[in-house]
C-alpha positions as CSV (number, residue, x, y, z in Angstrom):
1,X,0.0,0.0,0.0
2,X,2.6,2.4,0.8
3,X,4.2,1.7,-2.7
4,X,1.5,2.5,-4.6
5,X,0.9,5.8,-2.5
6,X,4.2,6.9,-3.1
7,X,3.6,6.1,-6.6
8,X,0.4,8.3,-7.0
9,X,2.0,11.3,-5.0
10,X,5.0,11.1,-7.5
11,X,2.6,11.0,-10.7
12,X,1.7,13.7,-12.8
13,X,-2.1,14.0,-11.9
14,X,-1.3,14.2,-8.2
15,X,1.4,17.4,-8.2
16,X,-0.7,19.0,-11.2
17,X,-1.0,22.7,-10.5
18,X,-3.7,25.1,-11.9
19,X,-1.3,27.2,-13.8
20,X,0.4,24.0,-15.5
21,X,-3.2,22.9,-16.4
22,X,-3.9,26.0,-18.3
23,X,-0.1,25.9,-19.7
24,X,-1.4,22.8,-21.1
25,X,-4.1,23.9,-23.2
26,X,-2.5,27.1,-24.4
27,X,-0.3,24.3,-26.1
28,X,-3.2,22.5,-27.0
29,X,-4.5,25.9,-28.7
30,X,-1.1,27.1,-30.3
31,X,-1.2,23.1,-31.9
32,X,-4.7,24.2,-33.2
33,X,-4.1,27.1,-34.5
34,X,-1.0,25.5,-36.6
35,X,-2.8,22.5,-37.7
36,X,-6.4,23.2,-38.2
37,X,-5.9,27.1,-39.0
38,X,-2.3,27.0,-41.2
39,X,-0.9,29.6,-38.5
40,X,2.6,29.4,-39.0
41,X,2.8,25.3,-38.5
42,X,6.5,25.1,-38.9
43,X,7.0,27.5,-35.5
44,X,3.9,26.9,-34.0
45,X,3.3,23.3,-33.5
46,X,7.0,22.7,-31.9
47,X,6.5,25.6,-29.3
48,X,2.6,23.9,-28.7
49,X,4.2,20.7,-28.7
50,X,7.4,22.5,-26.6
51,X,4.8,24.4,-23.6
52,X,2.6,20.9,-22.9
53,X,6.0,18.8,-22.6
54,X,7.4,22.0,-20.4
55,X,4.5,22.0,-18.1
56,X,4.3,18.2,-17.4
57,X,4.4,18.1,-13.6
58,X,8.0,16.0,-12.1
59,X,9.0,15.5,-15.3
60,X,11.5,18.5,-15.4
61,X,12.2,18.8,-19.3
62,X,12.9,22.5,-19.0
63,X,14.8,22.8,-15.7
64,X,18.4,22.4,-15.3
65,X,19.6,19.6,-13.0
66,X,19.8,22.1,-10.4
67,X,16.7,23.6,-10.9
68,X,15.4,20.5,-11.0
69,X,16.8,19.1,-7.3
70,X,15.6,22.3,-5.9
71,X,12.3,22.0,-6.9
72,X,11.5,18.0,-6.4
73,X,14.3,17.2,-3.9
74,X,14.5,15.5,-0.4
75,X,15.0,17.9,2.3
76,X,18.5,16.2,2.5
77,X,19.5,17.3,-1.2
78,X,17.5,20.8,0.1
79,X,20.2,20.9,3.2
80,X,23.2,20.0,0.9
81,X,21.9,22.7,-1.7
82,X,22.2,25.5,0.6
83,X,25.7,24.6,1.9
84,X,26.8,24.3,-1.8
85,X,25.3,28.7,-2.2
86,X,26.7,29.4,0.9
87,X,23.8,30.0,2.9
88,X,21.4,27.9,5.7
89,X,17.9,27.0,6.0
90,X,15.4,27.4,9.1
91,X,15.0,24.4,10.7
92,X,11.4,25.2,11.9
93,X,10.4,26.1,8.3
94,X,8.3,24.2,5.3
95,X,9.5,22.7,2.9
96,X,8.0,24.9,0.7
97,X,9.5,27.9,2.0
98,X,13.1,26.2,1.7
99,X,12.6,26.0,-2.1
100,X,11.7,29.4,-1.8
101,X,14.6,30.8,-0.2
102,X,16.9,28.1,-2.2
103,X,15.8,29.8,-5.4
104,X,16.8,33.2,-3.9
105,X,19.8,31.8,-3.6
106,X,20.2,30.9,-7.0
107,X,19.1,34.1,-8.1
108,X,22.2,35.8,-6.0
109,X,24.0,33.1,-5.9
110,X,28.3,33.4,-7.4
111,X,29.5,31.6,-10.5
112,X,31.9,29.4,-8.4
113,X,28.6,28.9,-5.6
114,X,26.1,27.7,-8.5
115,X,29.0,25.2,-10.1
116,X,29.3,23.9,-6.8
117,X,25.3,23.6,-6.5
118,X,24.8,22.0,-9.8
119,X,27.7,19.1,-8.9
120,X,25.7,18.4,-5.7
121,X,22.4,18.5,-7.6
122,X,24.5,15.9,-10.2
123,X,25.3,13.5,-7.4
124,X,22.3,13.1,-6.3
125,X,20.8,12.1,-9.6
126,X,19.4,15.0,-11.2
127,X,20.6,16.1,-15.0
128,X,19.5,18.7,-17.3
129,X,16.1,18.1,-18.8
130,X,15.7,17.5,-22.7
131,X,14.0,21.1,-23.6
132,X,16.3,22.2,-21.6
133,X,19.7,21.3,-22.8
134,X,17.8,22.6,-26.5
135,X,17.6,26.2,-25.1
136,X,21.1,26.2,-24.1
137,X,22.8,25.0,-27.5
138,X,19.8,26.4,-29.0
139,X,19.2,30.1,-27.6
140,X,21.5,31.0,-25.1
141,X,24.5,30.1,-27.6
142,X,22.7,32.1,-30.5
143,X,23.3,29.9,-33.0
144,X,19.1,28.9,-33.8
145,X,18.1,32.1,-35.2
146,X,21.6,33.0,-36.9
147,X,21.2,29.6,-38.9
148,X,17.6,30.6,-39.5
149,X,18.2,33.9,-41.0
150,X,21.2,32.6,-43.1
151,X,18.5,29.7,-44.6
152,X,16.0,33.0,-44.9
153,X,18.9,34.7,-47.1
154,X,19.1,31.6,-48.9
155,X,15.9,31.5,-49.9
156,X,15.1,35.5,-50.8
157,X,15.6,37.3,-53.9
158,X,16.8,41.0,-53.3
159,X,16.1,41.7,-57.5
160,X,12.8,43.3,-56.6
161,X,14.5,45.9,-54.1
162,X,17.7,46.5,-56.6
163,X,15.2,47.2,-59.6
164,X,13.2,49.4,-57.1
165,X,15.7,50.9,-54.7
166,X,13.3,53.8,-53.8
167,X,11.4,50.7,-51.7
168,X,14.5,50.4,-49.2
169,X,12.6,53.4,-47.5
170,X,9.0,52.1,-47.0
171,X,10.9,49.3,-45.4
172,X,12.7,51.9,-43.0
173,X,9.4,53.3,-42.2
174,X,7.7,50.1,-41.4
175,X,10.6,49.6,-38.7
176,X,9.1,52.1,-36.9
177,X,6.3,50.4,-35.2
178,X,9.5,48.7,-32.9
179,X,10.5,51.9,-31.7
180,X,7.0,53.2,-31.2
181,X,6.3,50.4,-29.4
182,X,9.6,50.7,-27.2
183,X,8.3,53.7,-25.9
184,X,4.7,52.5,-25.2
185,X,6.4,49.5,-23.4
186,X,8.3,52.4,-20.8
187,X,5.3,54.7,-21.0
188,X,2.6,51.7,-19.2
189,X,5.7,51.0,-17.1
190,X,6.2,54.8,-16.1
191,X,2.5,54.8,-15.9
192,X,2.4,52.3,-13.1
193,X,0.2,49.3,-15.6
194,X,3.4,47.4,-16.3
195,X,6.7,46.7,-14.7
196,X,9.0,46.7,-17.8
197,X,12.4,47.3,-17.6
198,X,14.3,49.2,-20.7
199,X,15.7,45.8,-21.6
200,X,12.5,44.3,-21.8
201,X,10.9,47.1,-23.4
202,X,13.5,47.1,-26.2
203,X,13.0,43.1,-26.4
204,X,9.1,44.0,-27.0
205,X,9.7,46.3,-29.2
206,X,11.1,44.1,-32.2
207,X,7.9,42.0,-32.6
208,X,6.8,45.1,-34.3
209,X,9.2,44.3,-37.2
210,X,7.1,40.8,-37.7
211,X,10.5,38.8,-37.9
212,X,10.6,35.9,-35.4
213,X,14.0,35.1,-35.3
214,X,15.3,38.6,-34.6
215,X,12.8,38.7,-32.0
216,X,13.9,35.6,-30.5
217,X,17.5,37.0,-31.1
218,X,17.2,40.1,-29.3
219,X,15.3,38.7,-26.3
220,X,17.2,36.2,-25.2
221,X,20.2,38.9,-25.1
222,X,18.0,41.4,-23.4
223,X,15.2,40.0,-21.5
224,X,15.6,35.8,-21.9
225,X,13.1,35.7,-19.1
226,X,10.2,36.9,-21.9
227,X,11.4,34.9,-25.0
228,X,8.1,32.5,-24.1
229,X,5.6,35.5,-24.8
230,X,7.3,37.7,-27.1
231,X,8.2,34.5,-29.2
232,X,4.5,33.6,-29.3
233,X,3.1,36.7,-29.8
234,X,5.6,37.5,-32.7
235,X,4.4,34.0,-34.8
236,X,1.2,34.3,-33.9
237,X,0.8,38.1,-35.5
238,X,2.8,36.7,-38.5
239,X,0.0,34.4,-38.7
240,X,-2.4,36.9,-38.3
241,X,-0.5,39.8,-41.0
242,X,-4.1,38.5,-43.8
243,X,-6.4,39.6,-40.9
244,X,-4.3,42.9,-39.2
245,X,-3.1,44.4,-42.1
246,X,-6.1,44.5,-44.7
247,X,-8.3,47.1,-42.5
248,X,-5.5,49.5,-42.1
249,X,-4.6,49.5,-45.7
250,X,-8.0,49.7,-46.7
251,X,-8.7,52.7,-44.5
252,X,-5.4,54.7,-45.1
253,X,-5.7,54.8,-49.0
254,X,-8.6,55.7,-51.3
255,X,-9.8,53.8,-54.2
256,X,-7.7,55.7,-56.5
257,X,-4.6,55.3,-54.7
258,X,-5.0,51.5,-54.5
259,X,-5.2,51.2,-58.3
260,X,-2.8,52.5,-59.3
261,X,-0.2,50.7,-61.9
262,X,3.5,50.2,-61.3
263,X,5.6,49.8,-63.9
264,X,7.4,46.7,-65.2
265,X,10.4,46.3,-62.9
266,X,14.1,46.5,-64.9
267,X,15.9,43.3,-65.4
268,X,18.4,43.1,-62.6
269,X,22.2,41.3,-63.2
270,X,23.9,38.6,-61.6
271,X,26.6,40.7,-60.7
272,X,24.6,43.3,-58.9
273,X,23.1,40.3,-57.3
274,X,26.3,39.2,-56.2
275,X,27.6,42.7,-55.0
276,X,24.6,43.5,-53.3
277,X,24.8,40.6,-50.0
278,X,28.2,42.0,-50.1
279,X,28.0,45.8,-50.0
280,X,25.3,45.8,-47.2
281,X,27.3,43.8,-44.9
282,X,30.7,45.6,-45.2
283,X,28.4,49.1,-44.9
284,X,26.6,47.7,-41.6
285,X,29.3,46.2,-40.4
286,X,31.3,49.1,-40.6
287,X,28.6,51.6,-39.1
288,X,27.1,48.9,-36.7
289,X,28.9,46.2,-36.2
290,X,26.3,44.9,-33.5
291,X,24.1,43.9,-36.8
292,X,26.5,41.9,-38.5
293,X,25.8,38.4,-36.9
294,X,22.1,38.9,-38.3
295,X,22.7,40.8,-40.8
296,X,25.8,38.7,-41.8
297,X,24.4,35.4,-41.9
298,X,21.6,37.0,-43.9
299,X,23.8,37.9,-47.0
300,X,26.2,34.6,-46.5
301,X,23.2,32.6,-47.2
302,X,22.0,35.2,-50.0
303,X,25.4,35.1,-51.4
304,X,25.3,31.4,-51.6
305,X,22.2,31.4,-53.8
306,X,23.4,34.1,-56.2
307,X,26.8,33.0,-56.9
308,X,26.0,29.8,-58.5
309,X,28.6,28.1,-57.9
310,X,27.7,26.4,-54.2
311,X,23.7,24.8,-55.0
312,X,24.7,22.0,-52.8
313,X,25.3,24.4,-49.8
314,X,22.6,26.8,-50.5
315,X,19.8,23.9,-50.9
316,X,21.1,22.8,-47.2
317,X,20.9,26.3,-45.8
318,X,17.4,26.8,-47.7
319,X,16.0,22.9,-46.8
320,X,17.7,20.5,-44.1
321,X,19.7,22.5,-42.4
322,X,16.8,25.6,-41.6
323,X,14.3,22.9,-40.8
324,X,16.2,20.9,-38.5
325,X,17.0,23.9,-36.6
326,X,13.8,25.0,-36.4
327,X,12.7,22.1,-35.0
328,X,14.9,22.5,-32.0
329,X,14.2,26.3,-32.1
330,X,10.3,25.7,-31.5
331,X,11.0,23.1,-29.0
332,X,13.3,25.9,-27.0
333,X,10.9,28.6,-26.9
334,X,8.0,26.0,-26.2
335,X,10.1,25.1,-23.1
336,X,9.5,28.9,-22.0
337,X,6.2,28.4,-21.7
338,X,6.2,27.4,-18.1
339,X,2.6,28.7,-16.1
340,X,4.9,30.6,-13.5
341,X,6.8,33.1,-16.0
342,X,3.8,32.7,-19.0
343,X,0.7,33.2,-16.8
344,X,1.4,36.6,-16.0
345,X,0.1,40.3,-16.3
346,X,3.0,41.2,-18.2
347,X,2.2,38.5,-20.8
348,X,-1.1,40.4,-21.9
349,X,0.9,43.9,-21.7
350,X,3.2,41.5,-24.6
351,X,0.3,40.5,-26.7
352,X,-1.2,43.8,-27.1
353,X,1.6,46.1,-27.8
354,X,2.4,43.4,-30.4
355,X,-0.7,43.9,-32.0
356,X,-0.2,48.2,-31.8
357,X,3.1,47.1,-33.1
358,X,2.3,45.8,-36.3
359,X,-0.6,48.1,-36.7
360,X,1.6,51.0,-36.3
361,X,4.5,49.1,-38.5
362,X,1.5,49.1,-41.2
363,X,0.5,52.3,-41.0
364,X,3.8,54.2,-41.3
365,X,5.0,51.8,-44.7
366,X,1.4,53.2,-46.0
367,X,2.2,56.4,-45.2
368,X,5.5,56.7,-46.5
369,X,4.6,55.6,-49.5
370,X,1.7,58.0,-49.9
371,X,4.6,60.9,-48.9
372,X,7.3,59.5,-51.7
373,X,4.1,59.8,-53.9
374,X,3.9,63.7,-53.6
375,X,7.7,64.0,-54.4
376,X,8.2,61.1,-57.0
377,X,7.6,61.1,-60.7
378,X,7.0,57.4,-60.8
379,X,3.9,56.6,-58.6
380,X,3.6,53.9,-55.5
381,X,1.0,52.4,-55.0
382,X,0.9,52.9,-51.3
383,X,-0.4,49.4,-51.0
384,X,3.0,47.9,-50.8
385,X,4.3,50.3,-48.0
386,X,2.1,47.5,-45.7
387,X,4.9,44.9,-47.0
388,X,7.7,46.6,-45.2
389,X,7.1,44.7,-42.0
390,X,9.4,41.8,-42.3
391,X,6.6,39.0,-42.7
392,X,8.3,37.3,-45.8
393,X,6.5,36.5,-48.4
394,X,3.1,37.1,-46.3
395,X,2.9,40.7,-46.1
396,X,3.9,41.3,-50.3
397,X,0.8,38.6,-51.0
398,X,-1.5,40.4,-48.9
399,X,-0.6,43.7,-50.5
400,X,-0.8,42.1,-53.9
401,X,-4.4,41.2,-52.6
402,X,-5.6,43.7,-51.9
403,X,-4.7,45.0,-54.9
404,X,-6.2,42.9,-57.2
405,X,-9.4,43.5,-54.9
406,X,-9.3,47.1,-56.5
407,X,-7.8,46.2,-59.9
408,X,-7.8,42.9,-61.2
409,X,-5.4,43.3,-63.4
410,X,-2.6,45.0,-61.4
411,X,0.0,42.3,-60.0
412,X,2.1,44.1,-56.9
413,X,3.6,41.0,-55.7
414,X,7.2,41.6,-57.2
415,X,6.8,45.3,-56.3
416,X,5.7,44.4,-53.0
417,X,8.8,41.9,-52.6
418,X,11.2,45.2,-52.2
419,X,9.5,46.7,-49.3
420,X,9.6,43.2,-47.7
421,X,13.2,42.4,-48.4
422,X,14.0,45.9,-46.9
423,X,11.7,45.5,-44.0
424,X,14.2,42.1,-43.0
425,X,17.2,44.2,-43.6
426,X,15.5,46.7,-41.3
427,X,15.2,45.1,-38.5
428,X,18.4,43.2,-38.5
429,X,19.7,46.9,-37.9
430,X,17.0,47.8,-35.6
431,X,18.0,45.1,-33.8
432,X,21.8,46.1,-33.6
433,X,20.6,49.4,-32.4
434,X,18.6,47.9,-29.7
435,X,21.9,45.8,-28.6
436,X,24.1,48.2,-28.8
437,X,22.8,50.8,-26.7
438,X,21.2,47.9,-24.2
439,X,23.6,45.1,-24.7
């Protein structure tokens, strides 16, 4: 009898908590939404599948060893813990509240103290869970999104923005919803609503350039402890750019302005194809070098498809090699999806100045296009100002959508490409900025 009660109180359904329950289904929703819905499946379903395995109760997948031990351990492993941090426990306390203090501990704990910590928490027969020993090779090494945005250059064609240079600056313009939304993130904090730091604010901020990987990037630099939300909400409003941006477009332009007719864009060279990857990187690099590992992987993989001379490599960075990374990417974020950092207020402040962000990203890639308009010769159809967030493809076919909605026989997709390619560009340097100042 006493076996089998120490085997319910170890199982899952006993030590299930309330938060973990509802961790559970927002997995069970995000696997939904990337299944049933077509909501960016290849992110989605491995952070679902990532958040349920995460929130399994006793099963640890995303604690380290030492993490682990604290939270499951014997009051004996508890005692040796302490010793190992340099600090004691009260002997009249819970063993609740020793966990408590024992992850204070941890938090202000020395390099040398924590070593010590995780050897004891190794002897007695913890290890580092599955999810995550992914988030350490993963994210906290970097590596994930670099490869990510190196298969990304792979697989984009800068022609469209070399035969249209003039749509490098609706891309600019679109970066502005991060910024914008930087400062709304330190005015609800100033306000009293939300407690964001500058760090976090900045790490916000980028999901209003609609690229996932540079806002995975740039959070786990500056604010690791909200890569689980802003991770989310940036796939999820990627998913969402055919229902968000339509409305906006639609009420910034007239029916005039949406139909009107860009001309055929110029054939562009290999060699300007070649020079292009090149140019940008040795400019950025030499202005802000904190871009060039995004921005550097980005036009080693473009370079790769352009030169013609490496298919084998550029088919790996453009196939196996971005999917397999992606896999352990999603599985990584999904393993920040634990209920006692998701389930929080902040996590709402997240979603909706996501959602201001790529309203406000919209809006000012309409809007400068409008503007060029009253100083250009050549009309823009303001239409493909919406494509200079960084959602690529998804934001030039929803511009060449709408479009056609107005004219059917007026193709923007190419045109809107430019934009699109800029708006990746963009962000790789908004996100050196960010790092720079906040690094």
């Amino acid at each position: 009898m006493d076996k089998l009660l120490t085997l319910w109180q170890g199982s899952g359904l006993y030590n299930l908590e309330l938060g973990q329950a509802v961790m559970v289904m927002v997995g069970l929703l995000l696997l939904y939404l990337a299944i049933y819905k077509k909501f960016e499946p290849l992110l989605l379903v491995p952070i679902g599948f990532g958040g349920i395995l995460a929130n399994i109760p006793e099963a640890g997948l995303a604690l380290s060893a030492l993490e682990q031990a604290v939270d499951v351990g014997r009051p004996a492993v508890l005692e040796q813990l302490a010793s190992a941090l340099g600090g004691s426990l009260e002997t009249q306390a819970s063993i609740e509240s020793w966990r408590t203090s024992l992850q204070q501990m941890m938090a202000n704990g020395a390099a040398e103290q924590l070593a010590t910590a995780k050897a004891v928490a190794n002897g007695a027969g913890y290890g580092d869970g599955l999810l995550y020993m992914f988030y350490t090779v993963a994210i906290t090494s970097g590596i994930a999104p670099l490869i990510i945005f190196m298969g990304v250059g792979a697989m984009t064609d800068f022609g469209p923005l070399l035969a249209n240079p003039r749509t490098l600056f609706l891309g600019a313009a679109a970066q502005f919803g991060i910024f914008a939304t930087l400062f709304g993130a330190v005015l609800l904090s100033s306000m009293g609503w939300m407690d964001f730091s500058l760090n976090q604010a900045a790490a916000i901020g980028i999901i209003g350039g609609a690229d996932g990987p540079t806002s995975i990037y740039v959070s786990s630099m500056l604010a690791p402890e909200l890569l689980g939300a802003i991770a989310v909400a940036a796939y999820a409003y990627m998913a969402l750019v055919p229902l968000i941006q339509p409305p906006i477009m639609r009420l910034l332009t007239s029916q005039k302005e949406r139909e009107i007719t860009m001309t055929q864009l110029r054939p562009v060279s290999k060699l300007e194809k070649i020079v292009f990857p090149l140019l940008l990187l040795i400019l950025v690099a030499l202005f802000l070098p904190d871009a060039s590992p995004l921005l550097g992987m980005f036009c080693f993989g473009n370079l790769m498809r352009e030169c013609g001379v490496v298919e084998r490599l550029s088919d790996t960075a453009q196939n196996s090699l971005i999917n397999i990374v992606t896999i352990m990417l999603g599985l990584a974020v999904g393993s920040k999806l634990m209920a006692d950092s998701f389930l929080a207020v902040e996590t709402l402040g997240i979603m909706a100045l996501g959602i201001v962000a790529f309203g406000i990203g919209t809006t000012a890639g309409v809007l400068m296009a409008k503007l060029m308009n009253l100083v250009s010769k050549m009309p823009i159809n303001p239409l493909i100002g919406a494509a200079g967030v960084s959602a690529v493809p998804m934001a030039a076919r929803v511009a060449n959508k709408v479009g056609l909605e107005s004219n059917p026989h007026n193709f923007l997709l190419m045109h809107a490409m430019g934009p699109n390619v800029a708006g990746v560009i963009g962000s790789a340097v908004a996100a050196g900025v960010m790092i720079k100042y906040l690094g």
